[in-house]
N, CA and C atoms as an extended XYZ file, in Angstrom:
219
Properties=species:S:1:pos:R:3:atomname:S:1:resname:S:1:resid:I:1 pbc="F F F"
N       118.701       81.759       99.025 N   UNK     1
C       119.101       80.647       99.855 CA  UNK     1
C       119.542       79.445       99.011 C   UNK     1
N       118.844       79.332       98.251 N   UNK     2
C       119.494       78.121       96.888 CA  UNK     2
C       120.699       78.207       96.084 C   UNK     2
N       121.262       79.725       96.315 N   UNK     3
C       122.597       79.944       95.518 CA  UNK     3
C       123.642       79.625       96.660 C   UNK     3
N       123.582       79.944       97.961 N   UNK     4
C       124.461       79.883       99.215 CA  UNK     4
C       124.691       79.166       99.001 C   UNK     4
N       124.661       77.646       98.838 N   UNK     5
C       125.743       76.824       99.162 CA  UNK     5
C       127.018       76.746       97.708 C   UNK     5
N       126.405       77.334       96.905 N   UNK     6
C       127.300       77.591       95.677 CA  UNK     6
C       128.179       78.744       95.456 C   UNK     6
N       127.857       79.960       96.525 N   UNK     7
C       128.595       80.799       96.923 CA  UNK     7
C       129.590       80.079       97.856 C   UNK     7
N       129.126       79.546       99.149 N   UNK     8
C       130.854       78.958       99.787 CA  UNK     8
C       131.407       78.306       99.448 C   UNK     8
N       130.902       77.213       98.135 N   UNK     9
C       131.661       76.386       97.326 CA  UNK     9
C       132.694       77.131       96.744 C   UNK     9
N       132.620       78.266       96.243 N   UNK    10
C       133.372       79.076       95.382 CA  UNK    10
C       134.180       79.774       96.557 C   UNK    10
N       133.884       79.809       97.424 N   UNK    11
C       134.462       80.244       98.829 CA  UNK    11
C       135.534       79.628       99.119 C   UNK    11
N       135.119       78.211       99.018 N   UNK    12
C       135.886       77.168       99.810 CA  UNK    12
C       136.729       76.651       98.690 C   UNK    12
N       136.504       76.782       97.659 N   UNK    13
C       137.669       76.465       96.362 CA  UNK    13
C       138.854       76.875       96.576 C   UNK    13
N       138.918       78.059       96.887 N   UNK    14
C       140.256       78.897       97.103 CA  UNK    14
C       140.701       79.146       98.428 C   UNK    14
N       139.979       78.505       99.642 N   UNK    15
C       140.429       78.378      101.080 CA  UNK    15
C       141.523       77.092      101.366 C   UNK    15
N       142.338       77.303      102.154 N   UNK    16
C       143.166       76.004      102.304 CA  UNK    16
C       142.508       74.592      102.944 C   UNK    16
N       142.769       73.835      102.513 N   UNK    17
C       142.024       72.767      102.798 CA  UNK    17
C       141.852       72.450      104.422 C   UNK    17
N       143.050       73.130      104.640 N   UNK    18
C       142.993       72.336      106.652 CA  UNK    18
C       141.576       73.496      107.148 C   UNK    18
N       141.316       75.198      106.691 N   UNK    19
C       140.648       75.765      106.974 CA  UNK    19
C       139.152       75.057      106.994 C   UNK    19
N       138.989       74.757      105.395 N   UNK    20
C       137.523       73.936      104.844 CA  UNK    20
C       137.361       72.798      106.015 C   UNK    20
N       138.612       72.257      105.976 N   UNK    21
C       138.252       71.149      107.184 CA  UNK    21
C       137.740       71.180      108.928 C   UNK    21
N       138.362       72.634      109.108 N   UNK    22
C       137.794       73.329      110.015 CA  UNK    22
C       136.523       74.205      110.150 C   UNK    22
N       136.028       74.681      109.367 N   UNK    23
C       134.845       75.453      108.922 CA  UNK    23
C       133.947       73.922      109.082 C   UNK    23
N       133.823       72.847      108.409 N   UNK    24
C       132.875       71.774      108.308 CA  UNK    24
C       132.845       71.293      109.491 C   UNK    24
N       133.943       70.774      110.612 N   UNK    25
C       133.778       70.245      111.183 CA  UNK    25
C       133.380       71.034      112.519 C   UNK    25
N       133.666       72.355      112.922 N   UNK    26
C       133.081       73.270      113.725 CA  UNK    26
C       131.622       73.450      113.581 C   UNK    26
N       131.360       73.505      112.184 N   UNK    27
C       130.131       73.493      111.697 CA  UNK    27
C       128.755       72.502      112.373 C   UNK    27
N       129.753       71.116      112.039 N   UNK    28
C       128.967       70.405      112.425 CA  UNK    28
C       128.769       69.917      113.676 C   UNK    28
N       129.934       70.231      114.788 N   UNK    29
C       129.898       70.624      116.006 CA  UNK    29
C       128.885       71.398      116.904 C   UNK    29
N       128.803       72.689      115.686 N   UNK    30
C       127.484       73.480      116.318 CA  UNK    30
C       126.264       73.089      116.160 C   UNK    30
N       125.820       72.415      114.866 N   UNK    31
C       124.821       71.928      115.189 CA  UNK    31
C       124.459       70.766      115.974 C   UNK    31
N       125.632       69.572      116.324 N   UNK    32
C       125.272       68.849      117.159 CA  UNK    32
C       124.632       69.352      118.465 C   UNK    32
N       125.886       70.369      118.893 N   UNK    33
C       124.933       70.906      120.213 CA  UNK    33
C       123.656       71.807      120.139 C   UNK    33
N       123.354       72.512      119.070 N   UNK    34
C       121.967       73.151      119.247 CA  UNK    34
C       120.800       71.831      119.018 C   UNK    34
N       121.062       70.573      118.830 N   UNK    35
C       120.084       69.585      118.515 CA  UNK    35
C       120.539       69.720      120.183 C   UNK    35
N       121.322       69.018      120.849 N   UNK    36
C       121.131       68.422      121.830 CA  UNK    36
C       120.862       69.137      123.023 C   UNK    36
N       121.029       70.601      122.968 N   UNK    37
C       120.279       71.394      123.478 CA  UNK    37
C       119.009       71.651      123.680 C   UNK    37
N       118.230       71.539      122.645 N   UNK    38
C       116.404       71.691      122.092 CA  UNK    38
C       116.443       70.452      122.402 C   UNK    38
N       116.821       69.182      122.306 N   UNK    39
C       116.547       68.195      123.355 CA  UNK    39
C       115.895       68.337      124.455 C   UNK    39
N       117.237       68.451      125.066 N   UNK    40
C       116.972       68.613      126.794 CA  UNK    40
C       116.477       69.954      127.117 C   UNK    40
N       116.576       70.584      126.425 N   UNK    41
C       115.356       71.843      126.901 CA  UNK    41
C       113.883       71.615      127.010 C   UNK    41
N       113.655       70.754      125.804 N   UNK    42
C       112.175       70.376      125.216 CA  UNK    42
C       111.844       71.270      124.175 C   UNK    42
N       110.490       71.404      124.141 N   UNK    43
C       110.125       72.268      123.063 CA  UNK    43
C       109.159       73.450      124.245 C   UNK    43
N       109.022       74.978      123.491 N   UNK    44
C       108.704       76.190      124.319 CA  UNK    44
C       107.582       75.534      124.197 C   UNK    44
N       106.676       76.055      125.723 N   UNK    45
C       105.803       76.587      126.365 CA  UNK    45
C       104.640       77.623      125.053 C   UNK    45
N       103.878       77.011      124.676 N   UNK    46
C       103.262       78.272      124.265 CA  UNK    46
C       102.412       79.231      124.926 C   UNK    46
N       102.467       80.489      124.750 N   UNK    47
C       102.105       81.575      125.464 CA  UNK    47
C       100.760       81.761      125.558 C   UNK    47
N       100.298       81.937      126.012 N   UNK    48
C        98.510       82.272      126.588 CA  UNK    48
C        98.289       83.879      126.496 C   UNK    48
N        97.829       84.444      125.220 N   UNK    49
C        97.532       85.893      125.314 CA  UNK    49
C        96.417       86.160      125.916 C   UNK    49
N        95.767       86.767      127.089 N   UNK    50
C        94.853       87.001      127.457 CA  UNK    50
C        93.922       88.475      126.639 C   UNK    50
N        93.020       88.100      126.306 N   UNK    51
C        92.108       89.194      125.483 CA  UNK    51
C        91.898       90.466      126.155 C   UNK    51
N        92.139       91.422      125.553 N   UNK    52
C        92.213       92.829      126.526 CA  UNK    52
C        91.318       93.312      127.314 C   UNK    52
N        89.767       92.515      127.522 N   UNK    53
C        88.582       92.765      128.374 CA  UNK    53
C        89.522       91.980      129.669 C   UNK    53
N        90.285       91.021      129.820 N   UNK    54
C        90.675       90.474      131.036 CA  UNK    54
C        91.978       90.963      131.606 C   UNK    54
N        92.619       92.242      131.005 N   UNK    55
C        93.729       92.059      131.323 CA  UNK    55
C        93.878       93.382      132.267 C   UNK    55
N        94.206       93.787      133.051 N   UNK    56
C        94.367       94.533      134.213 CA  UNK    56
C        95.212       95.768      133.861 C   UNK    56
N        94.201       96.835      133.866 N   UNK    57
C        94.402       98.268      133.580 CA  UNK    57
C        94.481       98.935      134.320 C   UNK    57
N        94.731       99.608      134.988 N   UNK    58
C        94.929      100.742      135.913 CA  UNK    58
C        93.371      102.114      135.386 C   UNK    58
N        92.815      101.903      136.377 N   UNK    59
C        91.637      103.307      136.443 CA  UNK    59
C        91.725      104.613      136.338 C   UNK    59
N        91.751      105.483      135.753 N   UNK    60
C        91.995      106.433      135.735 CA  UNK    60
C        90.910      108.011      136.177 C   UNK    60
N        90.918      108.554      136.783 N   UNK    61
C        89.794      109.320      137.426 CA  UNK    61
C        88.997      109.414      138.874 C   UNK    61
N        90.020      108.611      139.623 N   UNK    62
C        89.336      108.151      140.751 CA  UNK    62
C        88.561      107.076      141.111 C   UNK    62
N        88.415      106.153      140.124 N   UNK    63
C        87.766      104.871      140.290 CA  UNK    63
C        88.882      103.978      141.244 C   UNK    63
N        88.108      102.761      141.384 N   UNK    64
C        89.401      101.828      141.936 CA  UNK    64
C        90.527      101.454      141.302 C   UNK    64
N        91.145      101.419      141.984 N   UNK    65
C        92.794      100.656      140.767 CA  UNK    65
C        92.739       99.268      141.467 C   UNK    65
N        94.007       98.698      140.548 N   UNK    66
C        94.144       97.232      140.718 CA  UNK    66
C        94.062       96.985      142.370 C   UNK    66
N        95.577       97.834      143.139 N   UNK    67
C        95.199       97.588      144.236 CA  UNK    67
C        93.811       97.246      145.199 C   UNK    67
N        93.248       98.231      144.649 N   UNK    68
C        92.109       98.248      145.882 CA  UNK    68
C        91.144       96.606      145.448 C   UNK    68
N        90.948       96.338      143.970 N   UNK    69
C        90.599       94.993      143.634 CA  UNK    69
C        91.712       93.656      144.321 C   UNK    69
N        92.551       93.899      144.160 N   UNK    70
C        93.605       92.855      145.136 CA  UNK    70
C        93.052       92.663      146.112 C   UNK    70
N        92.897       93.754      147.106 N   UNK    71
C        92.840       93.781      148.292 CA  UNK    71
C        91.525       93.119      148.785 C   UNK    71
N        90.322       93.396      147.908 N   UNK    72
C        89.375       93.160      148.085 CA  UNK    72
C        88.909       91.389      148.110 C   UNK    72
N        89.563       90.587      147.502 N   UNK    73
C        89.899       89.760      147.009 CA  UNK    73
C        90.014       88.768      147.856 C   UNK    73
């Protein structure tokens, strides 16, 4: 990651200048909108893993299944 920007330098040496000027400024286009996106999105929700003693299995053998616990409910 520390050599990349010295790779498109060497990239961009030999690209025509109106291109470079397009590559930077698209560039920086995209990141304007992914900032102002994660803006107004906010930041994610973090997820709530529930521990596998609470999490709803299906019975197998003739016991009750979820349904019949729903129902009961």
């Amino acid at each position: 990651m520390l050599l990349m920007p010295l790779m498109f330098m060497g990239m961009f040496l030999w690209a025509p200048s109106g291109l470079v000027l397009y590559w930077t400024t698209s560039n920086l286009w995209a990141i304007g909108q992914q900032a102002l996106t994660n803006r107004l999105i906010g930041p994610m929700k973090p997820r709530a893993v529930r521990p596998p003693a609470e999490r709803r299995m299906k019975n197998v053998g003739g016991s009750r299944t979820d349904q019949a616990v729903k129902e009961r409910k």
